[in-house]
C-alpha positions as protocol buffer text, in pm:
chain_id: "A"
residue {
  index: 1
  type: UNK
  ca { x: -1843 y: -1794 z: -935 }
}
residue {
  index: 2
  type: UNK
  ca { x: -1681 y: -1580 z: -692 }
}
residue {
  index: 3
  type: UNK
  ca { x: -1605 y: -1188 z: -683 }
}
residue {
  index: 4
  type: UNK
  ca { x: -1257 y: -1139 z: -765 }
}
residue {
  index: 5
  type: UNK
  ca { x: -1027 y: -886 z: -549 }
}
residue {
  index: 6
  type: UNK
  ca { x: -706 y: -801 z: -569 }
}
residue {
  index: 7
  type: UNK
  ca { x: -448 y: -783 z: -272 }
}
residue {
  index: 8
  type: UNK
  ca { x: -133 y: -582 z: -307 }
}
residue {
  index: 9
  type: UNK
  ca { x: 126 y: -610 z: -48 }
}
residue {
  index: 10
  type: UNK
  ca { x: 322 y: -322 z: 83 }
}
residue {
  index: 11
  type: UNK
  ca { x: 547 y: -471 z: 372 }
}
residue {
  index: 12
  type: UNK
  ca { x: 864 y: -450 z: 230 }
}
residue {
  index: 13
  type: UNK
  ca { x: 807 y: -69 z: 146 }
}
residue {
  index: 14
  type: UNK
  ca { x: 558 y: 76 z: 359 }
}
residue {
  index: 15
  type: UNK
  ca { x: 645 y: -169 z: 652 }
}
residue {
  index: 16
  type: UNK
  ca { x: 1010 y: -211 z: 616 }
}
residue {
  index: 17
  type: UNK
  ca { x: 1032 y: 193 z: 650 }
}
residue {
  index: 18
  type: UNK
  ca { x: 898 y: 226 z: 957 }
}
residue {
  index: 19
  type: UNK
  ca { x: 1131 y: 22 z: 1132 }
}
residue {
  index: 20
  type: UNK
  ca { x: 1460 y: 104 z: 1338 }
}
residue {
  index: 21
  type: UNK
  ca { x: 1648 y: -140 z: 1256 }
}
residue {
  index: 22
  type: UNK
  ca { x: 1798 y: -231 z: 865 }
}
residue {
  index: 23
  type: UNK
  ca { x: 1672 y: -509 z: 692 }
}
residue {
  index: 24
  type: UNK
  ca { x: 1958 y: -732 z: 520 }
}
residue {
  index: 25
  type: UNK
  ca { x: 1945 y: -722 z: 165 }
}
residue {
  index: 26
  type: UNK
  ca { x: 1938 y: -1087 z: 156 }
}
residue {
  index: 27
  type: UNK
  ca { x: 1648 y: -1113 z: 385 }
}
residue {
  index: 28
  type: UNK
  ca { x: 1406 y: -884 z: 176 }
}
residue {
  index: 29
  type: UNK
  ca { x: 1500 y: -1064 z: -180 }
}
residue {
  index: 30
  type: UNK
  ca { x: 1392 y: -1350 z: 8 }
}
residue {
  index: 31
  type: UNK
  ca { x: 1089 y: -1233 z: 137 }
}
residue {
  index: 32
  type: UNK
  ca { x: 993 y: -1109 z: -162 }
}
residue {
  index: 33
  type: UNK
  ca { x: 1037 y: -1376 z: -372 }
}
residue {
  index: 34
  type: UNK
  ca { x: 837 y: -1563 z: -97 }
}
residue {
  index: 35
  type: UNK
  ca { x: 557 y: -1341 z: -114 }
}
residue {
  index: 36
  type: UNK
  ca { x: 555 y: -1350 z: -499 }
}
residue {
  index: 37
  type: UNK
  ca { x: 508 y: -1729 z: -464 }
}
residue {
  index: 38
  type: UNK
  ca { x: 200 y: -1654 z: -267 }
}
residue {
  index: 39
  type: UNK
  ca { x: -63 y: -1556 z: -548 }
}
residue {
  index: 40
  type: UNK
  ca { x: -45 y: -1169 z: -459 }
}
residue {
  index: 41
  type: UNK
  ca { x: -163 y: -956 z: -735 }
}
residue {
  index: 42
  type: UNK
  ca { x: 80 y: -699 z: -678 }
}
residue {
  index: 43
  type: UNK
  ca { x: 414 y: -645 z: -422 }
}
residue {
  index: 44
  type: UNK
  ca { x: 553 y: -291 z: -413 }
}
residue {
  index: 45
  type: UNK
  ca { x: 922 y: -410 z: -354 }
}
residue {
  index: 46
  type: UNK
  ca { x: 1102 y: -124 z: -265 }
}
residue {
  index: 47
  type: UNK
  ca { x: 1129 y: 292 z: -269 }
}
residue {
  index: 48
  type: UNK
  ca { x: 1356 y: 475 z: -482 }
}
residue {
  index: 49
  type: UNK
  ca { x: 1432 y: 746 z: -258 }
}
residue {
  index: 50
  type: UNK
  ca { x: 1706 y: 910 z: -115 }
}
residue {
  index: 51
  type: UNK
  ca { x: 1914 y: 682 z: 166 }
}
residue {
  index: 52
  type: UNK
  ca { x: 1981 y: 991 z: 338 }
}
residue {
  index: 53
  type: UNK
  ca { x: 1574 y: 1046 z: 417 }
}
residue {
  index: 54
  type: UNK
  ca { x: 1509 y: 636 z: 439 }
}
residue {
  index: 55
  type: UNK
  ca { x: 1826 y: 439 z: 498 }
}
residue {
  index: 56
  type: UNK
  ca { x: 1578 y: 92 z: 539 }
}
residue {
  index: 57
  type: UNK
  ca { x: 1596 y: 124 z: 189 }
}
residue {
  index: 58
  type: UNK
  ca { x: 1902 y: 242 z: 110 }
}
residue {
  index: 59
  type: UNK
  ca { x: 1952 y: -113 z: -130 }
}
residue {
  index: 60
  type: UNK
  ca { x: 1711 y: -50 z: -336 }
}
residue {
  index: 61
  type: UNK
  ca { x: 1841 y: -111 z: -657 }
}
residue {
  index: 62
  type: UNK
  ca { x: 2038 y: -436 z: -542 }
}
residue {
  index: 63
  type: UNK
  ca { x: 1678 y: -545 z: -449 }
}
residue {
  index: 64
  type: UNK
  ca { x: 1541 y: -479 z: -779 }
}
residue {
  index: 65
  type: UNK
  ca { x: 1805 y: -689 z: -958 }
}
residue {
  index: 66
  type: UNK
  ca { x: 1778 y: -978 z: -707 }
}
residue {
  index: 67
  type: UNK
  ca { x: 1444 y: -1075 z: -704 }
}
residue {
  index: 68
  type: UNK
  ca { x: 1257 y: -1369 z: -864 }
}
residue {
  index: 69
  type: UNK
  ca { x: 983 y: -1174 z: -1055 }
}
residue {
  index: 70
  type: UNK
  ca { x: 699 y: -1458 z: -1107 }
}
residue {
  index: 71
  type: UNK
  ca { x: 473 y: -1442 z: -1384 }
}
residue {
  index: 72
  type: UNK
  ca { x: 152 y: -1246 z: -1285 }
}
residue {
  index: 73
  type: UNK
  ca { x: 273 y: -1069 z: -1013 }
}
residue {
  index: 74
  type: UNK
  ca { x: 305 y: -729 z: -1054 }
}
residue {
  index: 75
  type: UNK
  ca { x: 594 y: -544 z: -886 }
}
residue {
  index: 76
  type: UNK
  ca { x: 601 y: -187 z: -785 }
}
residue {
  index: 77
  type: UNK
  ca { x: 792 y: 61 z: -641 }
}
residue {
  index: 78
  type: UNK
  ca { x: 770 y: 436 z: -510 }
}
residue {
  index: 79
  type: UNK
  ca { x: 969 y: 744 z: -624 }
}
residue {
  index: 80
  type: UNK
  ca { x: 943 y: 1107 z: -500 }
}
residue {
  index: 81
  type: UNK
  ca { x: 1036 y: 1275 z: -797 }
}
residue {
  index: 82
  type: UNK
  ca { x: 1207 y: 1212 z: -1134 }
}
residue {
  index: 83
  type: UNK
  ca { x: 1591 y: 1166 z: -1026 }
}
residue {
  index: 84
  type: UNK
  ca { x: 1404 y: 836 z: -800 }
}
residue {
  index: 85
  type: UNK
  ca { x: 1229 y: 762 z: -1146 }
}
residue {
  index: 86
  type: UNK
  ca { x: 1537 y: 741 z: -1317 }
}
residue {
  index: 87
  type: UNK
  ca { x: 1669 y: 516 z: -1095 }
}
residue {
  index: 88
  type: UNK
  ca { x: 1390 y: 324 z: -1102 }
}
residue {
  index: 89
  type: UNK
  ca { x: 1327 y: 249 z: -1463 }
}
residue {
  index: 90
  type: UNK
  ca { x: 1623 y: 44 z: -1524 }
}
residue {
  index: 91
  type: UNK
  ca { x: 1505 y: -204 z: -1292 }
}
residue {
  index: 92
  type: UNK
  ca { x: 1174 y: -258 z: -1561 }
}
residue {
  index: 93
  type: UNK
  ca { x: 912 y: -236 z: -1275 }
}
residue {
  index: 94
  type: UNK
  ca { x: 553 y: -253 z: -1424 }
}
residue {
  index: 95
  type: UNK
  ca { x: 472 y: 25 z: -1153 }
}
residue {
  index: 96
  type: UNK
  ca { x: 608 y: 345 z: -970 }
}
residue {
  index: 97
  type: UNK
  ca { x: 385 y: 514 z: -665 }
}
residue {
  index: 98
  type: UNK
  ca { x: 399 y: 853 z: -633 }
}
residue {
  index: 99
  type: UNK
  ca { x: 253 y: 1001 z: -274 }
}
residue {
  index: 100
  type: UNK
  ca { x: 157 y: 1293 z: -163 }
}
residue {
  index: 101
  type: UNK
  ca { x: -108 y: 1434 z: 91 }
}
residue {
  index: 102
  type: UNK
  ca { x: -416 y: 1620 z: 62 }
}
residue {
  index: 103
  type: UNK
  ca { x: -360 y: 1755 z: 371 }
}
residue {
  index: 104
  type: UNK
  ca { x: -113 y: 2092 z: 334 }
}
residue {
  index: 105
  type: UNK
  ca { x: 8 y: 2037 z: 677 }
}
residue {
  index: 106
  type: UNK
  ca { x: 96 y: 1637 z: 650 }
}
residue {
  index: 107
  type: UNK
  ca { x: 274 y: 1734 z: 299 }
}
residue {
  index: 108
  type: UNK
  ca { x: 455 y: 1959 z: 434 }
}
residue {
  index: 109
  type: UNK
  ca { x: 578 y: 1748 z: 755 }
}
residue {
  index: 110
  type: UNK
  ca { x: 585 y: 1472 z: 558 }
}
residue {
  index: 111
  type: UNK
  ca { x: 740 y: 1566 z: 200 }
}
residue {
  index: 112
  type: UNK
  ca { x: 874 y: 1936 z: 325 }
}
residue {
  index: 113
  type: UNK
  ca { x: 718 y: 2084 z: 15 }
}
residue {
  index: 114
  type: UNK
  ca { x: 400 y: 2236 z: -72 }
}
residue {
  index: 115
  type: UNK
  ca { x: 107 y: 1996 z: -242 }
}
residue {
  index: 116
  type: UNK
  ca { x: 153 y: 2244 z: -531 }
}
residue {
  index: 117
  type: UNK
  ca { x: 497 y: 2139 z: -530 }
}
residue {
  index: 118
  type: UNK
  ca { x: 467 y: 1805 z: -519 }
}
residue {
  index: 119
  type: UNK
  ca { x: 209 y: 1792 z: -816 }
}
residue {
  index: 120
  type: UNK
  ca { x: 464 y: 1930 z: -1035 }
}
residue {
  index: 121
  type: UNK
  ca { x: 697 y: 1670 z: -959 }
}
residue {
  index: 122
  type: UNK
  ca { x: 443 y: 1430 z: -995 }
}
residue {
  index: 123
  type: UNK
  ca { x: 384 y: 1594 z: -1320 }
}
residue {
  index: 124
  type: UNK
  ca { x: 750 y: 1552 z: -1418 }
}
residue {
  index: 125
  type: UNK
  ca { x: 762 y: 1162 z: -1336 }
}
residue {
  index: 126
  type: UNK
  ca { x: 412 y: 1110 z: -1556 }
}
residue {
  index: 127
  type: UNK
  ca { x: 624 y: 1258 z: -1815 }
}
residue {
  index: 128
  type: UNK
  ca { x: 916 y: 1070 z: -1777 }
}
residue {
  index: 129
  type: UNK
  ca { x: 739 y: 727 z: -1755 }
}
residue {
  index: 130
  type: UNK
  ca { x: 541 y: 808 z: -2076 }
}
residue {
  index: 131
  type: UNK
  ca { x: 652 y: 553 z: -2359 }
}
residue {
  index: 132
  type: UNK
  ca { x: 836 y: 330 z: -2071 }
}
residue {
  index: 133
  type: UNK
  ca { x: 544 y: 105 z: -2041 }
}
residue {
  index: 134
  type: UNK
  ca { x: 580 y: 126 z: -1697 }
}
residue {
  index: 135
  type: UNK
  ca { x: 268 y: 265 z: -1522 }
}
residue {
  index: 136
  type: UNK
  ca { x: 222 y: 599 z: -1283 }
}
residue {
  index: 137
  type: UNK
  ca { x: 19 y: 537 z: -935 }
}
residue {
  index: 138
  type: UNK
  ca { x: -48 y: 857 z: -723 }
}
residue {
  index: 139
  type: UNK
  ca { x: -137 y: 779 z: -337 }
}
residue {
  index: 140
  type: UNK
  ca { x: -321 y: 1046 z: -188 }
}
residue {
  index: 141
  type: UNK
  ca { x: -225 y: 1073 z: 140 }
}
residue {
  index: 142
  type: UNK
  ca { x: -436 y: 1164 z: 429 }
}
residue {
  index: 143
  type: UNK
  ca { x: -762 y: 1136 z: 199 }
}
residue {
  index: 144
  type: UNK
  ca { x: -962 y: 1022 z: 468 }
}
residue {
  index: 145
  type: UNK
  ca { x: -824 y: 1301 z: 783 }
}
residue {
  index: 146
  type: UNK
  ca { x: -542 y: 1434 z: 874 }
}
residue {
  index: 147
  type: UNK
  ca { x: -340 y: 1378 z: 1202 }
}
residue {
  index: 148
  type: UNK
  ca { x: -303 y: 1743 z: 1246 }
}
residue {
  index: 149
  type: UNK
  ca { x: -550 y: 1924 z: 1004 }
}
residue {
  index: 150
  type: UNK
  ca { x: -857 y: 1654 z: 1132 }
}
residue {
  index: 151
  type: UNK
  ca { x: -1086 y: 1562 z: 855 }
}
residue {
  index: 152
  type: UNK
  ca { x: -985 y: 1648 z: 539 }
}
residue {
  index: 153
  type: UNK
  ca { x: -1301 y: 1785 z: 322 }
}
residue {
  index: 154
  type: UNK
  ca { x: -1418 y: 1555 z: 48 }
}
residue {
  index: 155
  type: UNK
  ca { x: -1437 y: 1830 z: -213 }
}
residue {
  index: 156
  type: UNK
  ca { x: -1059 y: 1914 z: -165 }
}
residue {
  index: 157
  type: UNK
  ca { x: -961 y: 1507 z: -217 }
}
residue {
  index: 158
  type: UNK
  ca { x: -1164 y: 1511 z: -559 }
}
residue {
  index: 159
  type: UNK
  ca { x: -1015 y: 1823 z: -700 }
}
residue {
  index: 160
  type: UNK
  ca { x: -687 y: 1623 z: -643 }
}
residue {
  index: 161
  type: UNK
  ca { x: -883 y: 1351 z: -787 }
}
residue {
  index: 162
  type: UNK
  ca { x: -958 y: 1521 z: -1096 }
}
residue {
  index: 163
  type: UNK
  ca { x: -618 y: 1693 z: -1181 }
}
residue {
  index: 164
  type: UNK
  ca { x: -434 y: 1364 z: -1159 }
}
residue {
  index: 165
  type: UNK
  ca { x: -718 y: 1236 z: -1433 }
}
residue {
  index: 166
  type: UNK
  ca { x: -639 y: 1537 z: -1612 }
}
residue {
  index: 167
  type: UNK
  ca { x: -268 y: 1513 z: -1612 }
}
residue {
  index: 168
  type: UNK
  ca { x: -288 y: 1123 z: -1702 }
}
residue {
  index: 169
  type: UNK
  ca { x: -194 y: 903 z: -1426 }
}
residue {
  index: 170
  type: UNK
  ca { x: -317 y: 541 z: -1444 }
}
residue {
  index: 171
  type: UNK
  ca { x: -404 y: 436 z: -1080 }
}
residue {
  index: 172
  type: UNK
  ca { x: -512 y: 656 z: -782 }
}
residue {
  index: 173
  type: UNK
  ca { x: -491 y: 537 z: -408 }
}
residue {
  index: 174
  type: UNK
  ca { x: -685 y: 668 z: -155 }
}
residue {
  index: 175
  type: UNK
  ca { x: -516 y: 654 z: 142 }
}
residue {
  index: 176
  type: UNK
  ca { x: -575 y: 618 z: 483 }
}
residue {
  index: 177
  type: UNK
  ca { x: -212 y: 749 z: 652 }
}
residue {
  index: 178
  type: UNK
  ca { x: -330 y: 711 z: 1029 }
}
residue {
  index: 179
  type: UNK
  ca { x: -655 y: 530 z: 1051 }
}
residue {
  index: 180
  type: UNK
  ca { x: -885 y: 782 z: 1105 }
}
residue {
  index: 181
  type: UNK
  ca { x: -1154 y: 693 z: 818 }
}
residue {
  index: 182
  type: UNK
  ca { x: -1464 y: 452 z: 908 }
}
residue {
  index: 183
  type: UNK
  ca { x: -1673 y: 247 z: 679 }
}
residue {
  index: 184
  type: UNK
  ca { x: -1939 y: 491 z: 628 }
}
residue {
  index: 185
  type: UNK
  ca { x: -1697 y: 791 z: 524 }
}
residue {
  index: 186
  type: UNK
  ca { x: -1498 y: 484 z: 287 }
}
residue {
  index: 187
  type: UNK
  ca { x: -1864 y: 388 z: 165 }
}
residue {
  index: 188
  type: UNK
  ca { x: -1949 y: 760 z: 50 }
}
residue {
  index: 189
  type: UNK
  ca { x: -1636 y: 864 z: -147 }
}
residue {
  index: 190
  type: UNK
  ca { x: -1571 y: 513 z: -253 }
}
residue {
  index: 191
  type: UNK
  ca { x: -1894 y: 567 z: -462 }
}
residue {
  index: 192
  type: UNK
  ca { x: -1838 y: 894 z: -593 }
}
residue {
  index: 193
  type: UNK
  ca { x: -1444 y: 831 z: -658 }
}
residue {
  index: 194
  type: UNK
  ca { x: -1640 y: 501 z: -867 }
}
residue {
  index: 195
  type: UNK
  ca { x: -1937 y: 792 z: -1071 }
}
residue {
  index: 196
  type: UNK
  ca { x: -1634 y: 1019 z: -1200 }
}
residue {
  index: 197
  type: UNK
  ca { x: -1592 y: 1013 z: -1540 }
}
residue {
  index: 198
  type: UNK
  ca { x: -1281 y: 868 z: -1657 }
}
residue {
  index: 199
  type: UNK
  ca { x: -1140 y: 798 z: -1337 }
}
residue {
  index: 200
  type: UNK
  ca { x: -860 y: 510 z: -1375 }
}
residue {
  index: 201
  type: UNK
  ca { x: -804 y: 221 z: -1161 }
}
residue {
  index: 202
  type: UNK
  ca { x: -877 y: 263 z: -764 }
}
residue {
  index: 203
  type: UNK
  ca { x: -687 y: 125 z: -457 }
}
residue {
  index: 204
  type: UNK
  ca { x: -799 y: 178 z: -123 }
}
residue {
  index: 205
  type: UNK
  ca { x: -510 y: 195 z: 129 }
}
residue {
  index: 206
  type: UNK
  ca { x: -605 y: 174 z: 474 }
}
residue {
  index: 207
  type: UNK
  ca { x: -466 y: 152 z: 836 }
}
residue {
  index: 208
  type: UNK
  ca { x: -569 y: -25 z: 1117 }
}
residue {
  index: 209
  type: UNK
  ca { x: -514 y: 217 z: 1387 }
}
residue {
  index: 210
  type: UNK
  ca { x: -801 y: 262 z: 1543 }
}
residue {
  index: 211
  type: UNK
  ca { x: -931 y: -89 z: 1493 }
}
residue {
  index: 212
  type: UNK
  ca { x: -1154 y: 8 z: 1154 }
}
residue {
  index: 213
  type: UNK
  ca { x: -936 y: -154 z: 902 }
}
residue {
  index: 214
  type: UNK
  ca { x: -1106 y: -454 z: 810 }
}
residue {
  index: 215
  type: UNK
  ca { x: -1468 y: -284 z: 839 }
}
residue {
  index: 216
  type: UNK
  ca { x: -1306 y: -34 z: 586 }
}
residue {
  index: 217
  type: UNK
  ca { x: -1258 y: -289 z: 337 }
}
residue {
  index: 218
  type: UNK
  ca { x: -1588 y: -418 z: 367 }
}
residue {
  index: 219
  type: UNK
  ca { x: -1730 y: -108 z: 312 }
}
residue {
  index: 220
  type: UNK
  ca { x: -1531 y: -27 z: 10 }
}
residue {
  index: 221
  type: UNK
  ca { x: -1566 y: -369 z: -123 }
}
residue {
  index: 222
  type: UNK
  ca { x: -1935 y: -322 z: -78 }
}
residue {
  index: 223
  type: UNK
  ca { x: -1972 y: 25 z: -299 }
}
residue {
  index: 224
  type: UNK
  ca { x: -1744 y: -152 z: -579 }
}
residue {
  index: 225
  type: UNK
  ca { x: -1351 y: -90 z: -446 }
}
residue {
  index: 226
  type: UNK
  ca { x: -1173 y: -426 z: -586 }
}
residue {
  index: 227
  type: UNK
  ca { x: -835 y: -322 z: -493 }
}
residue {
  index: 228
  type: UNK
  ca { x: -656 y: -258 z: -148 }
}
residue {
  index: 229
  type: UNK
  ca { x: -313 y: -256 z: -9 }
}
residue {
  index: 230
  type: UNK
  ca { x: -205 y: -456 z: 266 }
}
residue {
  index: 231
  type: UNK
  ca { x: 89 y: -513 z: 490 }
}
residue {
  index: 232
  type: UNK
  ca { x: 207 y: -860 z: 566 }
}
residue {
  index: 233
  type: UNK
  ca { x: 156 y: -895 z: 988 }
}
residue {
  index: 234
  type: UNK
  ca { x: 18 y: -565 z: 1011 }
}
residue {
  index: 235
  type: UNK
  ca { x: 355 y: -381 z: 967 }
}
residue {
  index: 236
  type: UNK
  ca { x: 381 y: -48 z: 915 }
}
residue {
  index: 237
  type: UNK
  ca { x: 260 y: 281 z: 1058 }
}
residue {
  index: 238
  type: UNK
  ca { x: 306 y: 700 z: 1036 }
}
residue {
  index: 239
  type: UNK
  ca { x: 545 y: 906 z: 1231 }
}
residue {
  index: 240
  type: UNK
  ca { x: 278 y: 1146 z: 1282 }
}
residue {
  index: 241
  type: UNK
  ca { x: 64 y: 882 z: 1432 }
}
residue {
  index: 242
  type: UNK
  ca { x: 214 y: 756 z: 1782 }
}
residue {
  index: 243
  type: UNK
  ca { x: 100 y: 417 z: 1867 }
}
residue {
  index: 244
  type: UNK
  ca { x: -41 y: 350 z: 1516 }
}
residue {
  index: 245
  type: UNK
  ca { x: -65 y: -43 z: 1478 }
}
residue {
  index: 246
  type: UNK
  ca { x: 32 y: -17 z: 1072 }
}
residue {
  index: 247
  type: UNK
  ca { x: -152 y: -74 z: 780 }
}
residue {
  index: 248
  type: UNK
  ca { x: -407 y: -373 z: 776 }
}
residue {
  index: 249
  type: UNK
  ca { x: -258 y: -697 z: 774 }
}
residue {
  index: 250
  type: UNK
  ca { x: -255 y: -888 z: 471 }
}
residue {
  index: 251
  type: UNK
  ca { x: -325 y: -1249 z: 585 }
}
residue {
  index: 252
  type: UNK
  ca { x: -607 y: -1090 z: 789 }
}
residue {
  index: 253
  type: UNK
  ca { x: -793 y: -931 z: 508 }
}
residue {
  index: 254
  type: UNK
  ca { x: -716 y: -1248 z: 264 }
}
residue {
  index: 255
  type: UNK
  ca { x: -905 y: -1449 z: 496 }
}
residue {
  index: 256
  type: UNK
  ca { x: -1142 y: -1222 z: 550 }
}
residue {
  index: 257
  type: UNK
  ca { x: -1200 y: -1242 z: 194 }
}
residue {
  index: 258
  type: UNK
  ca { x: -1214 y: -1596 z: 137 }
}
residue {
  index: 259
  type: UNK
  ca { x: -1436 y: -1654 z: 407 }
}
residue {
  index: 260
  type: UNK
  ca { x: -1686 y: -1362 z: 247 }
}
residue {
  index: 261
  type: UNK
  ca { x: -1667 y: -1566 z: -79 }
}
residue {
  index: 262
  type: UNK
  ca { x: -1434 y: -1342 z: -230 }
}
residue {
  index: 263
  type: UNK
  ca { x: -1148 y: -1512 z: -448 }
}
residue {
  index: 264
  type: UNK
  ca { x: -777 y: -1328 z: -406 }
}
residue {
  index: 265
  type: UNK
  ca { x: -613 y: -1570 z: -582 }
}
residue {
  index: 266
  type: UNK
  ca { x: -392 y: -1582 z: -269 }
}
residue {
  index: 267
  type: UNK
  ca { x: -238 y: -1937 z: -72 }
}
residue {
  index: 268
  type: UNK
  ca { x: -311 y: -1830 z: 256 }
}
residue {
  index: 269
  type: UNK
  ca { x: -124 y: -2112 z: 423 }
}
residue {
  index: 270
  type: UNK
  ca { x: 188 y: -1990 z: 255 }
}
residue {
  index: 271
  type: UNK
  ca { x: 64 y: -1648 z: 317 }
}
residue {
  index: 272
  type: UNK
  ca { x: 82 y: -1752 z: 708 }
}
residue {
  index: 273
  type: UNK
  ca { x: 417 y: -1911 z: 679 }
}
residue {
  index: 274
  type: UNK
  ca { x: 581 y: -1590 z: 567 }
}
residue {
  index: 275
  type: UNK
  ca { x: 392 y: -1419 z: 827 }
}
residue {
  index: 276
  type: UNK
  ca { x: 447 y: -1637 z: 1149 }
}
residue {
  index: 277
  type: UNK
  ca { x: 850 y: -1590 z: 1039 }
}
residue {
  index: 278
  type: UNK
  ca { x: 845 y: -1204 z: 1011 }
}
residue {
  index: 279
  type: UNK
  ca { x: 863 y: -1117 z: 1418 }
}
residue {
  index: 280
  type: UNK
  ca { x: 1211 y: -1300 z: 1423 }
}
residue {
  index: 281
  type: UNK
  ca { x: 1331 y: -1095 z: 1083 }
}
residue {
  index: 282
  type: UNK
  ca { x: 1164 y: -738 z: 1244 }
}
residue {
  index: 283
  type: UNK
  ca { x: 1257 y: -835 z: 1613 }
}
residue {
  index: 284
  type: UNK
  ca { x: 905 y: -762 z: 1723 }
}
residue {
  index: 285
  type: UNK
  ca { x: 575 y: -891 z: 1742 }
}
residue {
  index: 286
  type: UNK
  ca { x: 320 y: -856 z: 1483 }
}
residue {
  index: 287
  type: UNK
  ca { x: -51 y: -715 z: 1525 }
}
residue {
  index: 288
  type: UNK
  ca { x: -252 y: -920 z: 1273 }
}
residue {
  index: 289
  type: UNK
  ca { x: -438 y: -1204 z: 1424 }
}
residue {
  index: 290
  type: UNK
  ca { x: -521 y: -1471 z: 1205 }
}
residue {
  index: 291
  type: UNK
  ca { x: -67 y: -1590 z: 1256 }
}
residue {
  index: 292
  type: UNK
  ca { x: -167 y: -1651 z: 1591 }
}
residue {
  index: 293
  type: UNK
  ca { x: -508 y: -1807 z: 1593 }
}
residue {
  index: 294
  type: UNK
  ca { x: -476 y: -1987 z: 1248 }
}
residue {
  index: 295
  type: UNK
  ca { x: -700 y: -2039 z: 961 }
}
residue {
  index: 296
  type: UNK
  ca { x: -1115 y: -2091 z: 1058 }
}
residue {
  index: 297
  type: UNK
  ca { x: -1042 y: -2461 z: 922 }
}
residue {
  index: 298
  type: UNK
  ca { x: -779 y: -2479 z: 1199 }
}
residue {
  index: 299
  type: UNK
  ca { x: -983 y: -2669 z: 1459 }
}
residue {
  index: 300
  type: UNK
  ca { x: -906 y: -2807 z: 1794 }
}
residue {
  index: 301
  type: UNK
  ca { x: -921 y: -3112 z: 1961 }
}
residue {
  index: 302
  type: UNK
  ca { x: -1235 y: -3148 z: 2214 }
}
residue {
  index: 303
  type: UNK
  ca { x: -1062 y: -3110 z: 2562 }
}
């Protein structure tokens, strides 16, 4: 029987943000609903934050109501603090994502606040959800180096690691903002995030910046990480990061997967349709591969 892992799809978040151009509302319900029809385990639709600081997402909450929610997906969405909680919770997702960096310098570029800072507000949303039945993810950003800091010591990512345990959050990302980790480095803390006591539910989050996405997974698939965010086409990217291709690509790593022997639950032909229509939505080309080159069962006629 095969492994099971679990794929969670960040595009119209994490990708949509990035972009320069707005997104019609219409287009993301759709592409949502799409994905959700896919066999994802998880979609994080959307980011309850201010339309002044990201005005991609300025329609969140007309997103929220719109969509198709199908049964086993899980849908999640990310708030900075508790006024974007509030605005989520109406909206009954099973999830909100919290970030913040363990880097001092990306936090503060990134959030304008100290990390101190930002752990009390992440403090005040893990109150806030308690009782909702809607879970609290916290995405460390940066656990893996820092654009500006460099690498980022291990011992200061597990202190963070153990006061989110301690204040009660239920998942934990590790993050890779800018795609500066490698498979050994994912291998190591992957391992020891894994021998903590108590630690809850892990996602690995990586970037494919410097061309190490992919090996990443494998190498925190291999010391026992089941769950990983991906971006459908490779969309996405950091500010601080110039020329950063985005976060892995989703139909990428589910084939990667399959072919392994892993199951994902996911339709990758469906996956692919999705994908192969996203350049005309973004009005650019995509960096994942397997949209252009098609599935390994794909074969050619002899010439």
């Amino acid at each position: 029987m095969s492994q099971r892992a679990f794929l969670q799809e960040v595009v119209t978040r994490d990708g949509f943000q990035s972009l320069d151009r707005f997104i019609a509302t219409d287009d993301k319900v759709a592409l949502i609903d799409e994905l959700g029809r896919t066999g994802l385990a998880k979609i994080e639709a959307t980011s309850f934050v201010s339309p002044k600081a990201i005005p991609n997402l300025a329609d969140a909450d007309e997103v929220m109501r719109r969509i198709t929610r199908v049964e086993g997906v899980e849908y999640a969405v990310l708030v900075p603090n508790l006024r974007g909680l509030d605005r989520a919770l109406p909206h009954r997702p099973h999830e909100v994502n919290f970030a913040m960096s363990a880097s001092a310098t990306h936090n503060r570029m990134n959030l304008r606040m100290t990390r101190e800072e930002s752990f009390a507000q992440l403090g005040e949303v893990v109150r806030g959800a308690a009782g909702t039945g809607v879970r609290v993810q916290v995405s460390l950003s940066t656990s893996f180096g820092c654009p500006v800091e460099g690498r980022v010591p291990e011992e200061v990512v597990f202190d963070w690691v153990a006061r989110f345990v301690q204040l009660g959050v239920d998942g934990i990302t590790l993050a890779d903002t800018t795609g500066m980790a490698n498979p050994l480095q994912v291998g190591g803390m992957t391992v020891r995030y894994l021998a903590q006591p108590g630690v809850p539910p892990l996602t690995l989050h990586f970037h494919n910046t410097r061309g190490m996405g992919l090996a990443n997974v494998c190498a925190g698939l291999a010391a026992g990480a089941r769950r990983f965010d991906a971006s459908l086409g490779g969309l996405g990217g950091c500010p601080y990061a110039p020329g950063a291709s985005g976060n892995i690509c989703t139909e990428d790593t589910a084939l990667m997967l399959r072919e392994m022997g892993w199951d994902t639950g996911v339709d990758l032909r469906a996956l692919l349709a999705a994908s192969r229509r996203l350049p005309t939505l973004v009005g650019k080309e995509m960096p994942g591969q397997v949209a252009k080159a098609g599935l390994t069962e794909d074969l050619h006629p002899e010439k």
